[in-house]
C-alpha positions in Angstrom: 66.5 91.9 124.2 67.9 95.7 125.2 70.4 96.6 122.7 73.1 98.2 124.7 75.3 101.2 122.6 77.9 98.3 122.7 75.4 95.6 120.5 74.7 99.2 118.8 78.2 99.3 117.8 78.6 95.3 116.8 75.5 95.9 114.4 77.0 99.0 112.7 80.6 97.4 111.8 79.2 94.3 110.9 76.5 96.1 108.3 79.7 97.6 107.0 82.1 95.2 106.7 79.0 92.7 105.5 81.5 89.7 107.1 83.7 89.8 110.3 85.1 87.8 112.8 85.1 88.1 116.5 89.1 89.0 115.9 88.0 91.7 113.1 85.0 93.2 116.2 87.7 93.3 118.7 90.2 95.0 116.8 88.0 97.6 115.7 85.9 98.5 118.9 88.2 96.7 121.5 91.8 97.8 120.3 93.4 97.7 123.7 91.8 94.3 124.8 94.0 91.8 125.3 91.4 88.7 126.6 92.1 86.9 122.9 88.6 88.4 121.5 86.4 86.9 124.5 84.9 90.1 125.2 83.8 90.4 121.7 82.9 86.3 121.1 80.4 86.6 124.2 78.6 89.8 122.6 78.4 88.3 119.2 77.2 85.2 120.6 74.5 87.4 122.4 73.6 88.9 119.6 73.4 85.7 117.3 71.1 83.6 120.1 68.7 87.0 119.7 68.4 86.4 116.0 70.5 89.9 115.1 73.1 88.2 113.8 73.4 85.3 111.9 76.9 83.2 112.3 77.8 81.5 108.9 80.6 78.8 109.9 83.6 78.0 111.3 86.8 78.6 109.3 89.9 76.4 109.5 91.1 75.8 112.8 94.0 77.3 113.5 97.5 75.5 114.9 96.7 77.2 118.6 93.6 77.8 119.3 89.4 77.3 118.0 88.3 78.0 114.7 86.9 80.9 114.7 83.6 81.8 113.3 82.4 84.6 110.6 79.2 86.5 111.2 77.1 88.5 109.3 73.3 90.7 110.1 70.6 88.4 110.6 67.3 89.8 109.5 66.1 91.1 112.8 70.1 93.2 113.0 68.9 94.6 109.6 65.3 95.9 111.1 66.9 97.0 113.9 69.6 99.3 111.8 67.3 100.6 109.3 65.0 101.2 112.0 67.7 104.3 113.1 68.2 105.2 109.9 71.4 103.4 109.2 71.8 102.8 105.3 72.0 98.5 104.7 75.7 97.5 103.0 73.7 95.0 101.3 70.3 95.3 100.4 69.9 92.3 98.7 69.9 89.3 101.5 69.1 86.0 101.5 70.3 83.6 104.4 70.7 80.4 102.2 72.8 82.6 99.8 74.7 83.4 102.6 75.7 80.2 103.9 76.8 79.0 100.2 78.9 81.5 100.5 80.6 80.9 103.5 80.9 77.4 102.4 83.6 78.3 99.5 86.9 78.8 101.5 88.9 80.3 98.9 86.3 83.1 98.7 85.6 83.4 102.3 89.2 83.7 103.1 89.8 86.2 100.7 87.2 88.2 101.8 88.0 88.6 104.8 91.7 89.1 104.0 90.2 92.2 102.7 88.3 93.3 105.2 91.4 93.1 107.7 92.3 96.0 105.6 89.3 97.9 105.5 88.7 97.1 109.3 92.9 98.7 109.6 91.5 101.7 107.6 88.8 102.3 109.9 90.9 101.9 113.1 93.1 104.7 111.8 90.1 106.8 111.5 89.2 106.1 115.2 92.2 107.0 116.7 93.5 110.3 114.2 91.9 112.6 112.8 91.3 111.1 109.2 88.1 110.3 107.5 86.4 107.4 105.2 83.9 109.5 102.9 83.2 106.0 101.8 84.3 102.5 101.3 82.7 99.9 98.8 83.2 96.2 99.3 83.7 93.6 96.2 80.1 92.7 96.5 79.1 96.4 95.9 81.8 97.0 93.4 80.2 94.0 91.5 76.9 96.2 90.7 78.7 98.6 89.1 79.8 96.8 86.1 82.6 98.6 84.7 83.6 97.0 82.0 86.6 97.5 79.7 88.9 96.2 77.1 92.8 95.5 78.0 95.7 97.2 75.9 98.1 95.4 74.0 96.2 92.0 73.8 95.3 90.5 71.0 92.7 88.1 72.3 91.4 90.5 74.7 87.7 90.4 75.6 85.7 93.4 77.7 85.9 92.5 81.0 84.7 93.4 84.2 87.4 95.3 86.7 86.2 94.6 90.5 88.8 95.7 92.6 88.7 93.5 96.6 87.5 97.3 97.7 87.4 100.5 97.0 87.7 103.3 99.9 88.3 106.7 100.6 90.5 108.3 103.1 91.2 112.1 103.7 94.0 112.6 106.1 94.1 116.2 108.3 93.4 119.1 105.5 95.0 117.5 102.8 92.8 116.1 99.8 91.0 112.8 99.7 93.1 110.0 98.6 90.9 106.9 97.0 92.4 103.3 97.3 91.6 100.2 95.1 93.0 97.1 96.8 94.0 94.0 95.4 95.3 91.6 97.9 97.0 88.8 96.6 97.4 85.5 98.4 99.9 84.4 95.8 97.7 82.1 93.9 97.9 83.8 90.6 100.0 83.0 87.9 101.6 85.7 86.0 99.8 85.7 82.8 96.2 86.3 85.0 98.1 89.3 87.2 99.4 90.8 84.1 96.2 90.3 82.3 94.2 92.4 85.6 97.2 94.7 85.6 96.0 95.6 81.8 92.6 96.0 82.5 93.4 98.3 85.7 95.2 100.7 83.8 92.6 101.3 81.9 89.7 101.4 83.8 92.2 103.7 85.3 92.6 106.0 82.3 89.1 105.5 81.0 85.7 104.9 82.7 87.1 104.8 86.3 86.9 108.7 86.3 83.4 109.0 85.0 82.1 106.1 87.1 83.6 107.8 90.3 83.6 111.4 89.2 87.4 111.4 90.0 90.6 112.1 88.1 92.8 110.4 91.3 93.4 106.8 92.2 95.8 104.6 94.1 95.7 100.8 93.4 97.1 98.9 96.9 98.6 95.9 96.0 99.0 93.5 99.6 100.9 90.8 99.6 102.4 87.9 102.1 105.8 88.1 101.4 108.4 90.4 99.9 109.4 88.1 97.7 106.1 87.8 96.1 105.7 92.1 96.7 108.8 92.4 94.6 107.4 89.5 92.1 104.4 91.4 91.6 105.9 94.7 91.0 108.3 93.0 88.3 105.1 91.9 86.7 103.1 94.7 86.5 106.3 97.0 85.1 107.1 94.6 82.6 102.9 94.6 81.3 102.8 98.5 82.2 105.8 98.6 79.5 104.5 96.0 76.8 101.4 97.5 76.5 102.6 101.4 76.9 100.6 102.1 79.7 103.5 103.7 81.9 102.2 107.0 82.3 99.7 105.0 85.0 102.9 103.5 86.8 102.5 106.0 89.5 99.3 104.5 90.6 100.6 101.1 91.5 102.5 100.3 95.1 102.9 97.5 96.8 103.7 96.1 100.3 104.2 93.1 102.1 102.7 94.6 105.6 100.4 93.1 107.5 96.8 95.0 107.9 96.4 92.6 111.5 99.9 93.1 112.6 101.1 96.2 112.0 99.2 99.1 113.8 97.2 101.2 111.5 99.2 104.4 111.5 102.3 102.6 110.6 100.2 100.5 107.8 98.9 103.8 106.3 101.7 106.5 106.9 104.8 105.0 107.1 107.1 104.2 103.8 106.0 100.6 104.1 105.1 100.1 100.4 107.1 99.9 97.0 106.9 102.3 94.3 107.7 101.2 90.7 109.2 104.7 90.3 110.8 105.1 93.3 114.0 103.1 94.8 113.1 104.2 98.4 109.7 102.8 100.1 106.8 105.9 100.3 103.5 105.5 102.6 100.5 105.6 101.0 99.2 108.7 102.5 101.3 111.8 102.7 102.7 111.8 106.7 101.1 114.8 108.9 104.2 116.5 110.2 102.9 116.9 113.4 101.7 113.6 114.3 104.3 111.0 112.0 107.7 111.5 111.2 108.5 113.9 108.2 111.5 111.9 106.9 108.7 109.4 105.4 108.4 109.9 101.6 104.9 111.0 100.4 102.9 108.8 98.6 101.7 108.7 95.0 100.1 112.1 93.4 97.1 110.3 91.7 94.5 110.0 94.0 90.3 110.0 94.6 87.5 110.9 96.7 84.0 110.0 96.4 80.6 109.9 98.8 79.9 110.8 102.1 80.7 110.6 105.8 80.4 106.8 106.9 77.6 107.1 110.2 79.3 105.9 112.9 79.4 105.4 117.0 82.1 104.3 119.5 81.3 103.0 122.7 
């Protein structure tokens, strides 16, 4: 098999997403498709029958439609990228592993809940001129092992603080901003959110800025509703307040936007996301005059970069 610059381009977002759909491929590569991903299901099924890509399973089927399958690099996609000097996500692989994974829905859904987000973050960097230095996924987060103890609880243990993803994007000339996302798909209770809200605000104020180098940080909160935005907002001031850790408040916003719906400059610029100190909605990167309306409230002041250009190629 030839591989074309467009299974070129498969491979690379697929090593850095680690899992994506054939709806996440065509809205990153394919944005102006409208053929309900069959452009992109026929490569990846190219690709896959050639041993480059390995498809995992079928999530839940949908009310309309298939159920659609996730895919991550086979071994021979893996050669093949490291072979040009393209740096492996994941350098730790085992197929079997792989497939237990994609056999846990709550995980596999959740993960690629984030990845809408990352995959929205990357769009934006296609089509204006913003950067991602770098991006880390949960899985890579995981080997860092940050670990620290939460304020204000009695019974509190060390514990680890793995955001769903950490990136970096750096908008025009104005400095990098660094995100930590937490999507929530409104399955925790309030004592756990409260509990991770604890431990955030201080990895925040402790060994986040040794561990990334950085004295800036914006934690993304992404929710389904806006009645579980503002639920999660009225959680997090009132354990930002019991444990005296509001001098961190700034870092925190929220939104009830959707990553797949809503295009990526509105998702990223526009004042779609609550503040806790703010009574009007701020985007969470500053607007560019030039290119989105100034009338849009700027974002949060504490924010990060870390790492290098991401290698990439469009079609």
């Amino acid at each position: 098999m030839r591989i074309t610059a467009v299974d070129d381009s498969i491979l690379r977002a697929v090593n850095q997403f680690h899992y994506m759909t054939a709806a996440q491929v065509s809205r990153l590569l394919y944005p102006d498709a409208h053929d309900d991903n069959r452009y992109a299901q026929r490569r990846l099924r190219r690709l896959t029958e050639a041993g480059y890509i390995m498809r995992l399973r079928e999530l839940p089927a949908p009310r309309v439609g298939s159920a659609p399958h996730v895919f991550t690099l086979a071994d021979k996609g893996r050669h093949y990228l490291s072979g040009h000097g393209v740096g492996l996500s994941n350098a730790y692989f085992r197929p079997s592993e792989e497939r237990r994974k994609a056999q846990d829905n709550p995980f596999m859904e959740h993960t690629l809940a984030a990845v809408d987000v990352l995959v929205a973050a990357e769009s934006l960097c296609r089509t204006m001129r913003v950067s991602m230095p770098r991006m880390l996924s949960e899985r890579q987060l995981k080997r860092t092992n940050v670990r620290v103890t939460p304020a204000g609880h009695e019974d509190a243990r060390p514990v680890a603080v793995i955001p769903d993803a950490w990136f970096e994007l750096q908008a025009f000339d104005d400095p990098p901003v660094a995100i930590a996302l937490e999507l929530d798909r409104s399955t925790e209770h309030q004592k756990h959110w409260r509990r991770k809200i604890a431990a955030l605000a201080a990895w925040a104020e402790g060994p986040y800025r040794s561990a990334f180098d950085s004295d800036n940080l914006t934690v993304a909160v992404v929710t389904p509703t806006p009645q579980r935005r503002d639920q999660l907002a009225a959680w997090t001031t009132q354990e930002l307040d019991a444990t005296g850790s509001t001098h961190v408040v700034d870092i925190f916003l929220f939104t009830d936007a959707s990553p797949v719906t809503t295009p990526p400059e509105r998702f990223f610029f526009e004042p779609l996301w609550l503040s806790l100190t703010s009574s009007a909605p701020v985007g969470l990167l500053d607007p560019p005059e030039e290119e989105v309306s100034s009338s849009a409230p700027a974002g949060p002041p504490y924010k990060y970069n870390l790492g290098r250009p991401v290698e990439r190629e469009i079609e």
